[in-house]
N, C-alpha and C positions, 0 to 999 in steps of 0.2 A: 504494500500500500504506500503511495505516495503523494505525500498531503504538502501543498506549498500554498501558504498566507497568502492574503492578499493585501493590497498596497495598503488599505485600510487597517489592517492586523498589523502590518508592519510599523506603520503607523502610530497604533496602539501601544505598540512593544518599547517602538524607539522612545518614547516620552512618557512613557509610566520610568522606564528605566532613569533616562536624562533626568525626569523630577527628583527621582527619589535619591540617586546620588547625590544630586545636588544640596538638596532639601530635609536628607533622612537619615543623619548620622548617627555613629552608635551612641557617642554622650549622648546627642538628646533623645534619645530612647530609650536609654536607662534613665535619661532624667524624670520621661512622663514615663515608665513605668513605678518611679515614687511618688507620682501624684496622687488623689485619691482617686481622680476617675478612671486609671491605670493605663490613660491615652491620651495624645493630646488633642482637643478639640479644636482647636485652631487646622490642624493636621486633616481630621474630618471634613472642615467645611471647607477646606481645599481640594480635598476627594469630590465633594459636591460641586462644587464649580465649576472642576475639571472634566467633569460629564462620568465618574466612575461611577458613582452610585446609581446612575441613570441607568448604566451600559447594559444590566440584562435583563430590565423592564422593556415587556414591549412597549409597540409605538403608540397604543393606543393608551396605552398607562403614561401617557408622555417620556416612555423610554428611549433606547436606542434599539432595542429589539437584539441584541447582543444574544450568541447562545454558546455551550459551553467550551467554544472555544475560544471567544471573547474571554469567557471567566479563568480560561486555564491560563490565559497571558497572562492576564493582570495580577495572577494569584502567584504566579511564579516570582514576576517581581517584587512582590509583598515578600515571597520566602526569602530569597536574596536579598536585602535590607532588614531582616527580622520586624516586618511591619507588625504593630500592636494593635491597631485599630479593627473595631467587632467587623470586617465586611463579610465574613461567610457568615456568621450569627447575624446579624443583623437585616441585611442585604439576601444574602442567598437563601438562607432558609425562613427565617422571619417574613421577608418581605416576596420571597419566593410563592409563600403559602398561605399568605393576604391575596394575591394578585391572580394566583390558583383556584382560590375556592371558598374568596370572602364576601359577605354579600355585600353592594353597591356602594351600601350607605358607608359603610366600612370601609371599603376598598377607595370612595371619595376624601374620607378622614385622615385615610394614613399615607397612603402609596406619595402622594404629594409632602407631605413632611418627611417621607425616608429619603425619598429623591433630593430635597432639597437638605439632608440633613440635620435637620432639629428635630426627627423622631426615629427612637433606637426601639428594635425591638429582640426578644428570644423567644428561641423556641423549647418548651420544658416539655420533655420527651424519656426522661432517662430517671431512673426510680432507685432506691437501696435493692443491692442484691442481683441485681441486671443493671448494671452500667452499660452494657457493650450492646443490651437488645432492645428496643422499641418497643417490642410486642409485647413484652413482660408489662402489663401496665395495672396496675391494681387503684390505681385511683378510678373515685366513680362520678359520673357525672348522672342524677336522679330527677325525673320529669319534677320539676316543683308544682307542691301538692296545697301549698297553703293562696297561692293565686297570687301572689304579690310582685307576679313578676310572668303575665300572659304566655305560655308556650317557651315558658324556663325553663332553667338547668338549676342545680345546686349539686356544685364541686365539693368532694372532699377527696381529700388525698395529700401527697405530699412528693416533690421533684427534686431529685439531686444533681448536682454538677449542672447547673444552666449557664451558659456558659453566657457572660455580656448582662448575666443580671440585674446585677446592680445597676446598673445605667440604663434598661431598659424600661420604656415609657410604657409599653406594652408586652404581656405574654400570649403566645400560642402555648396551652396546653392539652395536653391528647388524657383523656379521659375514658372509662370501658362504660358503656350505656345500652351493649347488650348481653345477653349469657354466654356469648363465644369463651372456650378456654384459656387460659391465660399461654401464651405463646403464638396464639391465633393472631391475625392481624384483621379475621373480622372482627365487628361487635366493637372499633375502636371510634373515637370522634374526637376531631378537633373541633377546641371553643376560643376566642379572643375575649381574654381578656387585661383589663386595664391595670396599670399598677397599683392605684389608689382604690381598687373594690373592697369593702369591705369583708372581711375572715380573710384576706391575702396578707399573708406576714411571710418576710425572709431573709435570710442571715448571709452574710455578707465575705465572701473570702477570697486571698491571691491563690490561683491554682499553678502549680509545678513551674512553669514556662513564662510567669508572671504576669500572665493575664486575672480577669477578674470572673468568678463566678459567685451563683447562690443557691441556697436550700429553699422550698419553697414548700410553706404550709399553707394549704386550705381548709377549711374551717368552714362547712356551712356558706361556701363562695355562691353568692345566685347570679345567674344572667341573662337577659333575655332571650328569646329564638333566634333573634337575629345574628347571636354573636357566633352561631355554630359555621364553621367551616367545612365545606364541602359537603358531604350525605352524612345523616345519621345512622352512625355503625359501620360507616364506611371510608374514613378517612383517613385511612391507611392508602386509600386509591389513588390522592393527589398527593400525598406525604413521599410516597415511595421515587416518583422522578425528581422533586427535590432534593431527596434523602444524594440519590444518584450526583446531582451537578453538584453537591456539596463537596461529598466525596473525592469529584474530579478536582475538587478546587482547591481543598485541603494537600491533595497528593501535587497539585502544581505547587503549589508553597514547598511541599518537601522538596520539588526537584529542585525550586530555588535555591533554595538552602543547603543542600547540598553540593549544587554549582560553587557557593559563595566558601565555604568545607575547604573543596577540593583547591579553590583558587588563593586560598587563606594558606592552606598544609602545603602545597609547591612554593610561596615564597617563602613562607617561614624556611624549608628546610635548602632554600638557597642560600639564607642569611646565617644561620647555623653550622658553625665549621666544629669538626671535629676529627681526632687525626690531621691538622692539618689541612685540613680540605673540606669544603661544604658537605654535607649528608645527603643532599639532594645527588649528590654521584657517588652514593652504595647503590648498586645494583639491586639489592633485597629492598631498601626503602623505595626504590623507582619502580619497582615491580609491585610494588603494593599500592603505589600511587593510581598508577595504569587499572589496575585493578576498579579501585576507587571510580576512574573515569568512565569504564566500562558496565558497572553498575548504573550510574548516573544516566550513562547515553542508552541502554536497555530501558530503562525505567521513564526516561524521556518519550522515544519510541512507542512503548507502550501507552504511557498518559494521551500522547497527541491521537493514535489511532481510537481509543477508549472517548475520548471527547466527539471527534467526527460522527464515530459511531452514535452518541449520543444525539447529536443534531441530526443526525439522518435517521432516527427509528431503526436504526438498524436490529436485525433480531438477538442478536448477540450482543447488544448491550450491555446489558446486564451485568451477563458472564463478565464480558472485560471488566464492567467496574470492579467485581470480584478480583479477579486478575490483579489488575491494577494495586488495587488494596493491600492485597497481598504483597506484592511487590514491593512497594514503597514498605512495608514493614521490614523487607529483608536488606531490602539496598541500604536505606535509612539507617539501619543499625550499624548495618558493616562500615559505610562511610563514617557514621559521627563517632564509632568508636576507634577507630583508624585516624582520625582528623586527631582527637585528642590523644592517644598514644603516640604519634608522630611530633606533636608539641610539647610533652613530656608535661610537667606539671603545672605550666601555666595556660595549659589548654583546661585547666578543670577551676582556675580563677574566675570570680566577678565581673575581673576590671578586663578580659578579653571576652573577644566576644566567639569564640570556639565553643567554651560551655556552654553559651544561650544558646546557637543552632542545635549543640548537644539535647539540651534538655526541649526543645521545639520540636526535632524530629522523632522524641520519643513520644510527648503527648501526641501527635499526631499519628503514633503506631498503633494509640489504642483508640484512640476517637473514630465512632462509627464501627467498633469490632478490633478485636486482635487479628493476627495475621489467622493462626490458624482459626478461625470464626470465618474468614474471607475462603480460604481457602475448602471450607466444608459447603460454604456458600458456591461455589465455583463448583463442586465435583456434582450438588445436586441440578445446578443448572446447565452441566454438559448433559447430566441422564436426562432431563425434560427438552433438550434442545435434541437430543439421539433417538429418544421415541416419537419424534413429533414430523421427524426428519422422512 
């Protein structure tokens, strides 16, 4: 398969890049990740400007209609610069699943403040006990029975690891509102609701990679009909090709990041002599390099075919996001543990920035599933892809 950009993409590439070098150093990235909103908002509303937050809203959402191979550019540049700002939380899947399968009124509310960035949103999906599955969902959303609230819901349950919480103005939460079994992805529904609803309380914390997430209790949460997304008992149907471009978009951050790895550990070990001579000319550290880059250009390969595939319905989509998935878990590891053994113990300090890709490409091994979760995912969607054949 052979996929080549267009002037447009390339476009895209060349000044997401130019900005962020410019614009996206590592002091001030450690510096707004001591902020309290663990990003810089100024930072944000330059994203907004510059048409990113727009780019995979379609046209009629006054987007650019962008699809995931818009997102996998942009998202690689984020990895390469270790960008902090929520845009797969916020943007890809938040606003993803507003624009999916919210109703009007909703969709008129929000889609225009995310675009323009003065409204963040998450998506609370992830429970104690099943971090890595969706489907596991024990929170309940119940016809409300006291009237106070016409063709309502009343949430109870409770959501772990949301990841852009604290900063978000709004939640998606997925709720079980029929009998289906808990692993099932019938019987599930998404609802929107607001930060300020009352019985919504949530705790506040830095996750691993120095982003921001939260706990979230419901208590008796009501909301009206309106606020349901997509079919009831079935909103696992639109969740699922989000779930997908998120996927794609998280693993372009990896490949960034580990570009940014590899291009870090080849000069460091020019600058580094030992024996008299730079390390970068031990034949065993060049051979591990190459290795490094080989991973990286596989996993490249893969991501861009698994995107195309995406915008085209292709039937084997899926499968590749699996692929994929898996992949970036194996690469990801082998690179960033390579990058910091190759740097010796100042690859696992603060004050470089070796360790943050370090710890970046690990949360992003588990997010959306472990490798082998992808890889069980993968072997059942070749058997439905081989009897269907």
């Amino acid at each position: 398969m052979f996929i080549e950009y267009s002037e447009e993409q390339n476009m895209l590439r060349d000044s997401a890049e130019r900005y962020l070098r410019d614009n996206y150093s590592f002091d001030n990235r450690q510096a707004a990740v001591k902020r309290a909103r663990g990003f810089d908002a100024e930072q944000w509303q330059t994203f907004a400007e510059l048409g990113w937050l727009a780019m995979t809203f379609k046209e009629e959402s006054d987007g650019f209609g962008g699809g995931a191979l818009e997102t996998m550019i942009l998202c690689e540049q984020f990895g390469k610069f270790l960008v902090l700002e929520p845009y797969v939380e916020s943007v890809v899947l938040a606003g993803g699943l507003i624009e999916a399968g919210a109703q009007p009124a909703i969709k008129e509310s929000v889609l225009p403040g995310l675009i323009a960035g003065e409204l963040q949103g998450a998506f609370a999906y992830l429970e104690e006990g099943s971090v890595a599955d969706p489907t596991q969902v024990q929170t309940t959303a119940e016809v409300s029975a006291d009237g106070s609230e016409p063709n309502g819901f009343v949430l109870n349950g409770k959501k772990t690891v949301v990841l852009n919480g604290p900063e978000a103005d709004f939640f998606i939460i997925s709720a079980r509102t029929g009998a289906a079994k808990q692993g099932s992805t019938a019987g599930i529904s998404l609802f929107f609701v607001s930060k300020d609803t009352p019985g919504l309380s949530s705790k506040h914390y830095k996750t691993y990679d120095g982003r921001s997430a939260a706990e979230l209790q419901l208590d008796q949460v009501v909301v009206g009909g309106e606020a349901l997304i997509g079919e009831l008992h079935n909103g696992f149907a639109i969740a699922a090709p989000v779930f997908s471009r998120a996927q794609v978009a998280v693993c372009a951050e990896a490949v960034g990041a580990m570009d940014a790895l590899l291009t870090a550990t080849v000069d460091y070990t020019k600058q580094r002599k030992q024996f008299g001579q730079s390390i970068s000319g031990f034949q065993v550290l060049r051979h591990r390099m190459v290795d490094m880059f080989m991973e990286i250009e596989l996993t490249r390969s893969l991501l861009m075919a698994t995107a195309w595939k995406l915008d085209n319905n292709a039937a084997d989509a899926e499968q590749c996001v699996a692929a994929l998935k898996a992949k970036v878990g194996k690469a990801g590891r082998y690179v960033s543990h390579n990058a910091v053994q190759l740097h010796g113990g100042i690859g696992t300090t603060d004050e470089f920035s070796v360790g943050h890709y370090f710890k970046r490409l690990a949360t992003i091994g588990v997010m959306f599933g472990s490798r082998d979760s992808h890889l069980s995912r993968y072997a059942q969607l070749s058997t439905q892809l081989s009897s269907q054949a």
